[in-house]
Structures are given as C-alpha cells and as structure tokens.
MIDOSE-1310 file (N, C-alpha, C; in nm, 2 decimals, decimal comma, always signed):
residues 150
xxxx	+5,10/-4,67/-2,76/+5,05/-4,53/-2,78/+4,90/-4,53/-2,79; +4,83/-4,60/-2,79/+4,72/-4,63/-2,82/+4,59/-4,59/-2,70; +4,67/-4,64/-2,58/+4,64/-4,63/-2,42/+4,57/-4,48/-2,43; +4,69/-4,39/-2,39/+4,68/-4,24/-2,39/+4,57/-4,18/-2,48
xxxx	+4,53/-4,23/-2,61/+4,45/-4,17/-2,67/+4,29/-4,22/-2,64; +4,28/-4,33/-2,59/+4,15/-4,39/-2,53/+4,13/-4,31/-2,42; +4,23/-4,27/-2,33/+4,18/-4,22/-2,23/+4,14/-4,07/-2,24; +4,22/-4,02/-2,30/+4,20/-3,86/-2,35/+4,03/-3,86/-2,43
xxxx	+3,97/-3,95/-2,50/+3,86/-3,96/-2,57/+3,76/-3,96/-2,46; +3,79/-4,06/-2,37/+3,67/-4,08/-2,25/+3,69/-3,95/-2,17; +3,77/-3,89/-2,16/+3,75/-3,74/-2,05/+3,73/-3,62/-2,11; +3,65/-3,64/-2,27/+3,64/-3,54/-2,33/+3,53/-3,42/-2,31
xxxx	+3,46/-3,53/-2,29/+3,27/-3,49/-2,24/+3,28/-3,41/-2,09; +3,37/-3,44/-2,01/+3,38/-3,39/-1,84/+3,34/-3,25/-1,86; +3,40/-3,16/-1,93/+3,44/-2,99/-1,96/+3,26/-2,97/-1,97; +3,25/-3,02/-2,04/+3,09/-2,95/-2,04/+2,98/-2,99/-1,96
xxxx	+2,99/-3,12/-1,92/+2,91/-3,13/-1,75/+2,90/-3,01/-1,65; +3,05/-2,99/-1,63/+3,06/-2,91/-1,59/+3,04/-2,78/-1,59; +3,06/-2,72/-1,74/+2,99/-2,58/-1,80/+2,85/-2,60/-1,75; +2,77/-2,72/-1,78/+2,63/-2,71/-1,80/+2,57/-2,69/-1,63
xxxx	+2,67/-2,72/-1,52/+2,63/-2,74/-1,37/+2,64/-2,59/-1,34; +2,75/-2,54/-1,39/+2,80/-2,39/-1,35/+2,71/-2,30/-1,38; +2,66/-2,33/-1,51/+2,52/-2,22/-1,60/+2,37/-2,27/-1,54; +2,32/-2,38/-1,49/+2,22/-2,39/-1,41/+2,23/-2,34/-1,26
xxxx	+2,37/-2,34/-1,17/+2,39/-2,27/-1,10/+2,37/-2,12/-1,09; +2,43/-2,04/-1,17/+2,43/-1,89/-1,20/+2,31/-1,89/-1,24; +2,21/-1,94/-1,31/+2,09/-1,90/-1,39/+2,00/-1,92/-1,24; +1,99/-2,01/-1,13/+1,94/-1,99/-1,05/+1,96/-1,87/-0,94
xxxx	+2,10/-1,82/-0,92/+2,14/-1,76/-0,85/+2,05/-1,63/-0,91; +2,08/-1,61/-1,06/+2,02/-1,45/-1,10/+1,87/-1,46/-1,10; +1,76/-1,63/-1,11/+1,63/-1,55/-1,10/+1,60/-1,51/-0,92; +1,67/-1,57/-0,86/+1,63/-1,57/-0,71/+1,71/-1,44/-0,63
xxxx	+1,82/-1,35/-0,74/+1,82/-1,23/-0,70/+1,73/-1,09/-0,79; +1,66/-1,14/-0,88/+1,56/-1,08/-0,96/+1,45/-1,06/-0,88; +1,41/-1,20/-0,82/+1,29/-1,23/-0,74/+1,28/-1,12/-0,57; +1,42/-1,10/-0,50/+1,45/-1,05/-0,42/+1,46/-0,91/-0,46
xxxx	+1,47/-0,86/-0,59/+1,47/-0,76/-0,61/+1,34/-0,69/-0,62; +1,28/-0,75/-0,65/+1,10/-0,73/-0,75/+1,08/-0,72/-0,54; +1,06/-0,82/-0,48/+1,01/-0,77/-0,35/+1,07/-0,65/-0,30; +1,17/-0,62/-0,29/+1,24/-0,52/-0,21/+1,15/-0,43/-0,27
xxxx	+1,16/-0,37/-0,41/+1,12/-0,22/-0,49/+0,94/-0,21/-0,46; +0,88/-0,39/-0,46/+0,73/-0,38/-0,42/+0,66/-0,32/-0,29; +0,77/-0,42/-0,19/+0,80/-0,33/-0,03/+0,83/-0,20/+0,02; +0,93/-0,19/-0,09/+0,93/-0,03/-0,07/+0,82/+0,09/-0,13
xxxx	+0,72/+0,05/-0,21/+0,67/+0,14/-0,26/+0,51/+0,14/-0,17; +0,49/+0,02/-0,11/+0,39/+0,01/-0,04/+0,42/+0,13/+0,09; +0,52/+0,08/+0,15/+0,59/+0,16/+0,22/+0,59/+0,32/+0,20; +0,62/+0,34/+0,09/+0,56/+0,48/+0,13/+0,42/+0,56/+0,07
xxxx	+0,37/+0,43/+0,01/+0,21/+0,47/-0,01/+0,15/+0,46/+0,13; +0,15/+0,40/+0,20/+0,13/+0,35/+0,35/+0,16/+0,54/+0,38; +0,28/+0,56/+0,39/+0,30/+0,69/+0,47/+0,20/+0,81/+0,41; +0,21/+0,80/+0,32/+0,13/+0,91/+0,18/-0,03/+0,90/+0,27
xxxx	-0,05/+0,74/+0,30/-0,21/+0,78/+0,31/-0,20/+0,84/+0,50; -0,14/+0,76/+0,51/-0,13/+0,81/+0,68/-0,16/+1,03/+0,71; -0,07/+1,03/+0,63/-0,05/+1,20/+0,59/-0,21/+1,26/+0,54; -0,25/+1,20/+0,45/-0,39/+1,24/+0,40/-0,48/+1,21/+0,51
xxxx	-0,45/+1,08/+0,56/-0,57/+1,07/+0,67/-0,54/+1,19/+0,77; -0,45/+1,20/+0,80/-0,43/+1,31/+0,92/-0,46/+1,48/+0,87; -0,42/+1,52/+0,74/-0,50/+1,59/+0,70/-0,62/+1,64/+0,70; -0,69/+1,49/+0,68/-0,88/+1,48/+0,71/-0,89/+1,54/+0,88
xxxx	-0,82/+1,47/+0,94/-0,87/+1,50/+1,04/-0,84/+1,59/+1,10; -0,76/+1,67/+1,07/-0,70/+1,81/+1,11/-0,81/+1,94/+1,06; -0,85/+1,87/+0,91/-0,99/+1,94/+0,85/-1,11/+1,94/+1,00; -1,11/+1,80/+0,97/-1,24/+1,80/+1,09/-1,21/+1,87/+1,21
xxxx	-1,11/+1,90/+1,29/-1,10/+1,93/+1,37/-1,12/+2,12/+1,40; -1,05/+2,15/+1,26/-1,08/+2,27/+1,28/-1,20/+2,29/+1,23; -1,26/+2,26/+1,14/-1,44/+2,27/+1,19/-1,53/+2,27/+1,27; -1,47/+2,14/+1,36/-1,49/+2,11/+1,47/-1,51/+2,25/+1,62
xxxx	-1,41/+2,29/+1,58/-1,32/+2,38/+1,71/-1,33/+2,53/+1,64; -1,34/+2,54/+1,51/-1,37/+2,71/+1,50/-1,53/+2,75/+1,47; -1,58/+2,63/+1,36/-1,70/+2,66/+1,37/-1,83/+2,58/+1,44; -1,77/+2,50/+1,50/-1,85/+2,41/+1,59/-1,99/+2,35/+1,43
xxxx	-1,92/+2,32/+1,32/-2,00/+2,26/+1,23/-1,95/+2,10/+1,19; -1,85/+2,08/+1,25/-1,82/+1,94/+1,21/-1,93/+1,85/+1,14; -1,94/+1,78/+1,02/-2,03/+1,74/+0,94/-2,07/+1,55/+1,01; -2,12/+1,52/+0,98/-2,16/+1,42/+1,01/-2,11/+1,31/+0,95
xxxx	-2,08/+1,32/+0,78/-1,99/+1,26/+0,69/-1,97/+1,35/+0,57; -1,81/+1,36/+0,59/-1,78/+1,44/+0,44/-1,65/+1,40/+0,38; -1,64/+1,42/+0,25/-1,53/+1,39/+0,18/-1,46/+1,47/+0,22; -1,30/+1,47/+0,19/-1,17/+1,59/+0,21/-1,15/+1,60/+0,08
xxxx	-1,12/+1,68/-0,01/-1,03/+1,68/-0,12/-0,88/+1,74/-0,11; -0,81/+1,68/-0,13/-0,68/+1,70/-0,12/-0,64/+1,79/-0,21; -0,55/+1,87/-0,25/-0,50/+1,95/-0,37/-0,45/+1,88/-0,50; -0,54/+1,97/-0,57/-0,46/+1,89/-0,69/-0,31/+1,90/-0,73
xxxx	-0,26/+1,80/-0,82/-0,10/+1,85/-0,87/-0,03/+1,82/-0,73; -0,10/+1,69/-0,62/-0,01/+1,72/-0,53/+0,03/+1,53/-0,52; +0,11/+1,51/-0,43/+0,18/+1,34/-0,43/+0,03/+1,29/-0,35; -0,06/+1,34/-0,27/-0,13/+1,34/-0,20/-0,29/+1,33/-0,26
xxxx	-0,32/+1,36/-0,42/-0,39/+1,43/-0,49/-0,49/+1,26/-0,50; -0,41/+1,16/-0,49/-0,49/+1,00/-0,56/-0,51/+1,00/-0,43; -0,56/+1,03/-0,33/-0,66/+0,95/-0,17/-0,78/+1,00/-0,22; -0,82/+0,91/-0,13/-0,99/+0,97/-0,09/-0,99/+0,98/+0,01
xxxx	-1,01/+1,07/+0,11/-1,03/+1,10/+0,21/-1,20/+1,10/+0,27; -1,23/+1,05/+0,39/-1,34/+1,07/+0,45/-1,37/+1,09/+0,59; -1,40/+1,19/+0,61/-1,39/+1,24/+0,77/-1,53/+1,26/+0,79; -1,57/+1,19/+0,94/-1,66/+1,13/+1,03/-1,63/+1,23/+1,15
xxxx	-1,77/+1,28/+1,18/-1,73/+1,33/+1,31/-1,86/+1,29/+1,41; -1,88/+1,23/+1,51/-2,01/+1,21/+1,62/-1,99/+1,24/+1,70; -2,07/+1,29/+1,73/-2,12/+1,37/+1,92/-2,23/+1,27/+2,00; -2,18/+1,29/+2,14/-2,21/+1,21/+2,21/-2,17/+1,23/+2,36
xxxx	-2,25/+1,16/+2,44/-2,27/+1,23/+2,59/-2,37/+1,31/+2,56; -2,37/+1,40/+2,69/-2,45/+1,54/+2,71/-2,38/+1,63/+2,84; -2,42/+1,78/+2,82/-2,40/+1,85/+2,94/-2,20/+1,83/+2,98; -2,18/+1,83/+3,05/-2,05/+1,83/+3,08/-1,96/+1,73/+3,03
xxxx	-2,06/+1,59/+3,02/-1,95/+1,48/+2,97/-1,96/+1,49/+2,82; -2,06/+1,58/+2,76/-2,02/+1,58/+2,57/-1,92/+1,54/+2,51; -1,90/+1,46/+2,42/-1,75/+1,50/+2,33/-1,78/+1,47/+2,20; -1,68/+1,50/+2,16/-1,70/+1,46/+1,98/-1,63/+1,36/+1,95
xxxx	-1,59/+1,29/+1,84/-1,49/+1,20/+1,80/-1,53/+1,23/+1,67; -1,39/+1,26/+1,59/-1,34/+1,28/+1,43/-1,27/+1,16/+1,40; -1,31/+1,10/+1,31/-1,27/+0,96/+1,23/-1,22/+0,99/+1,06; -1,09/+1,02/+1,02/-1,07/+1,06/+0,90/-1,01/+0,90/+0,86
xxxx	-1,02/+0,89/+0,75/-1,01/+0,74/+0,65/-0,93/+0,80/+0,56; -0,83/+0,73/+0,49/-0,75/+0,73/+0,40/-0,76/+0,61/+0,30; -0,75/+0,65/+0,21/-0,71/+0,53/+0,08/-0,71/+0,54/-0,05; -0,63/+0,52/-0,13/-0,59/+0,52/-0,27/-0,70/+0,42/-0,34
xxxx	-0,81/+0,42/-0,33/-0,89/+0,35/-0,43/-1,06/+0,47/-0,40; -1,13/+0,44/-0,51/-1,26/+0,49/-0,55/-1,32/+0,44/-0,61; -1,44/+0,40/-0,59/-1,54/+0,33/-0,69/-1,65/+0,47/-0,75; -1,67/+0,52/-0,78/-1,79/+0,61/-0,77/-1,89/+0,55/-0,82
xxxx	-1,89/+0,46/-0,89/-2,01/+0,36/-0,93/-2,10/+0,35/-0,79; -2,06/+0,22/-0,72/-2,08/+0,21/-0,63/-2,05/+0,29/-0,46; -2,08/+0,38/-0,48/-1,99/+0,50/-0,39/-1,91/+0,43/-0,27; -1,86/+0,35/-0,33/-1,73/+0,31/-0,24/-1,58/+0,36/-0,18
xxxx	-1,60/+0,38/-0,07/-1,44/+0,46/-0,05/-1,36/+0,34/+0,07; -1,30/+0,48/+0,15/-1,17/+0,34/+0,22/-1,29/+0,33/+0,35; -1,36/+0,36/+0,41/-1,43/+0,34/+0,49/-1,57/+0,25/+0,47; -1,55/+0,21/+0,36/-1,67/+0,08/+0,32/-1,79/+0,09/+0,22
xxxx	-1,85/+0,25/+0,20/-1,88/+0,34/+0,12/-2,07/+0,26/+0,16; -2,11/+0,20/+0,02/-2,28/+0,15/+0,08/-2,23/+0,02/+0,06; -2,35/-0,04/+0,09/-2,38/-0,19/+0,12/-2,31/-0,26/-0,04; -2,36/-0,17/-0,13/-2,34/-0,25/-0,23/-2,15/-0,27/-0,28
xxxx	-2,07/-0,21/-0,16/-1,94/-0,20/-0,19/-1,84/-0,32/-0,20; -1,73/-0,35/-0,25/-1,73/-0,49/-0,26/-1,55/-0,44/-0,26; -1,48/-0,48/-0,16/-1,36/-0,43/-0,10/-1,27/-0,45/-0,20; -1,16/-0,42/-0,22/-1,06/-0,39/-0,32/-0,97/-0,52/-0,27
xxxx	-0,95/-0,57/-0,39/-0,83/-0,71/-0,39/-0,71/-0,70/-0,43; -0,67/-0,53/-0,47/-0,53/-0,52/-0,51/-0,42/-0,49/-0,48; -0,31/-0,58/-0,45/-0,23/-0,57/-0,37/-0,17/-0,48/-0,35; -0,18/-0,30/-0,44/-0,15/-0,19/-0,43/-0,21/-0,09/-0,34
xxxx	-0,37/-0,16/-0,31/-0,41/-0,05/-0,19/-0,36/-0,05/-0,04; -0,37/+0,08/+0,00/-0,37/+0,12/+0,17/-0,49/+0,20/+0,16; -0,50/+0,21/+0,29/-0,55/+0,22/+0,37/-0,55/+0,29/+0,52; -0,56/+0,42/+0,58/-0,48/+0,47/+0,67/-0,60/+0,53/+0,76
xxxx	-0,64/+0,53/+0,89/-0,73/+0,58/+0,99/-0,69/+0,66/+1,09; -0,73/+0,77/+1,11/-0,68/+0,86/+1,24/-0,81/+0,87/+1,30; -0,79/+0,88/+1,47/-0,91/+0,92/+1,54/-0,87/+0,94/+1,64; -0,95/+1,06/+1,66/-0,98/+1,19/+1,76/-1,06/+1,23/+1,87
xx	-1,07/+1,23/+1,99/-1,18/+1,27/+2,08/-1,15/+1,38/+2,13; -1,26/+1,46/+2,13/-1,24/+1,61/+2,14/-1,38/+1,61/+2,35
C-alpha cells in the first residue's frame, strides 16, 4: 500500500504547473487584446480628426474663393475663423491666395491649410507660421491642404 501513496505525492504539484501556464497564457492574450484595442480607438479618432481638418480646410478655401470671385479682394494671407460652439471650432485655418501671369493667361491659386494646433507665441500655424516656428511632435495633430486655380 505504500506504492500508491508515493505516487499520488509526486503528481501533486502537476495541477498547478499547469494553472500557472494557463494564467500566463490568458494574461498575455488580454494585454495584446488591450494593446489592439488602444490602437483601433487611437486610429479611429485620428481618422476623423483627419476628416474634421480636411472639412475646415475646404471651408478656407471656399472663403477664399468667394472673395476671390465676388469681390475680386482675395487677401494675400488670412486667417479663417471657423464658428464657435462648432466640432470644427479647434482648426486654424489659413488661406493663401497669389496671382500670377498677366493679360489673358492671369490666374489666381487659393491655398487654405488646416490644422488642430496654434502657437500664438510664436505665430505658428499648420502652414509653418515664422521662422521662429518649431513643428508640432504630437501624435494628435493633422493637418489638411486644399488648392485651387482659378
């Protein structure tokens, strides 16, 4: 009787090898669907910040245009302001308009810029602002450009 109880002692420890393989298992499985998760919601929000600025930039340049085309004053460089209280309200908008040619070949070209960042320190916008501007490193900005020949 002696046999049976030695062996039963040595296969006592197996049960939790095993627990402990199954729980490093699953603990990997849940950070690497955490991890997949965090990118999806990060991808997705760029995603429609991306569209947001695209919308503002085309905005800008819809501004320019009808300045352009009703009062023939299109500016040389101007901010857009967007409305406040709106999903659209955080861009800075900057619309560019140059003339060029002469006589029958004239045209214009409107250049509106989009982007979710502002320095006013350094009057930095999405178009590069002055010399002293020093580009944005956060992985939350866009950035969006429309352009025009008239």
């Amino acid at each position: 009787m002696s046999m049976p109880i030695r062996s039963m002692r040595r296969q006592a420890g197996v049960g939790i090898v095993t627990a402990i393989f199954l729980l490093v298992v699953l603990a990997g499985l849940a950070t690497a669907m955490v991890s997949l998760f965090t990118a999806q919601q990060t991808s997705a929000s760029l995603d429609l910040l991306g569209a947001r600025a695209y919308q503002a930039a085309r905005a800008g340049m819809e501004w320019g245009l009808f300045r352009q085309t009703r009062n023939a004053s299109c500016l040389a460089s101007s901010r857009f302001t967007l409305p406040a209280g709106t999903s659209l309200s955080g861009f800075t908008v900057v619309v560019r308009c140059a003339a060029s040619g002469s006589g029958s070949l004239a045209h214009t070209t409107i250049t509106s810029s989009a982007c979710n960042v502002t320095d006013s320190e350094n009057n930095c916008n999405c178009d590069g602002g002055s010399s002293s501007c020093v580009p944005s490193t956060s992985p939350d900005t866009v950035n969006r450009r429309v352009e025009v020949q008239l």
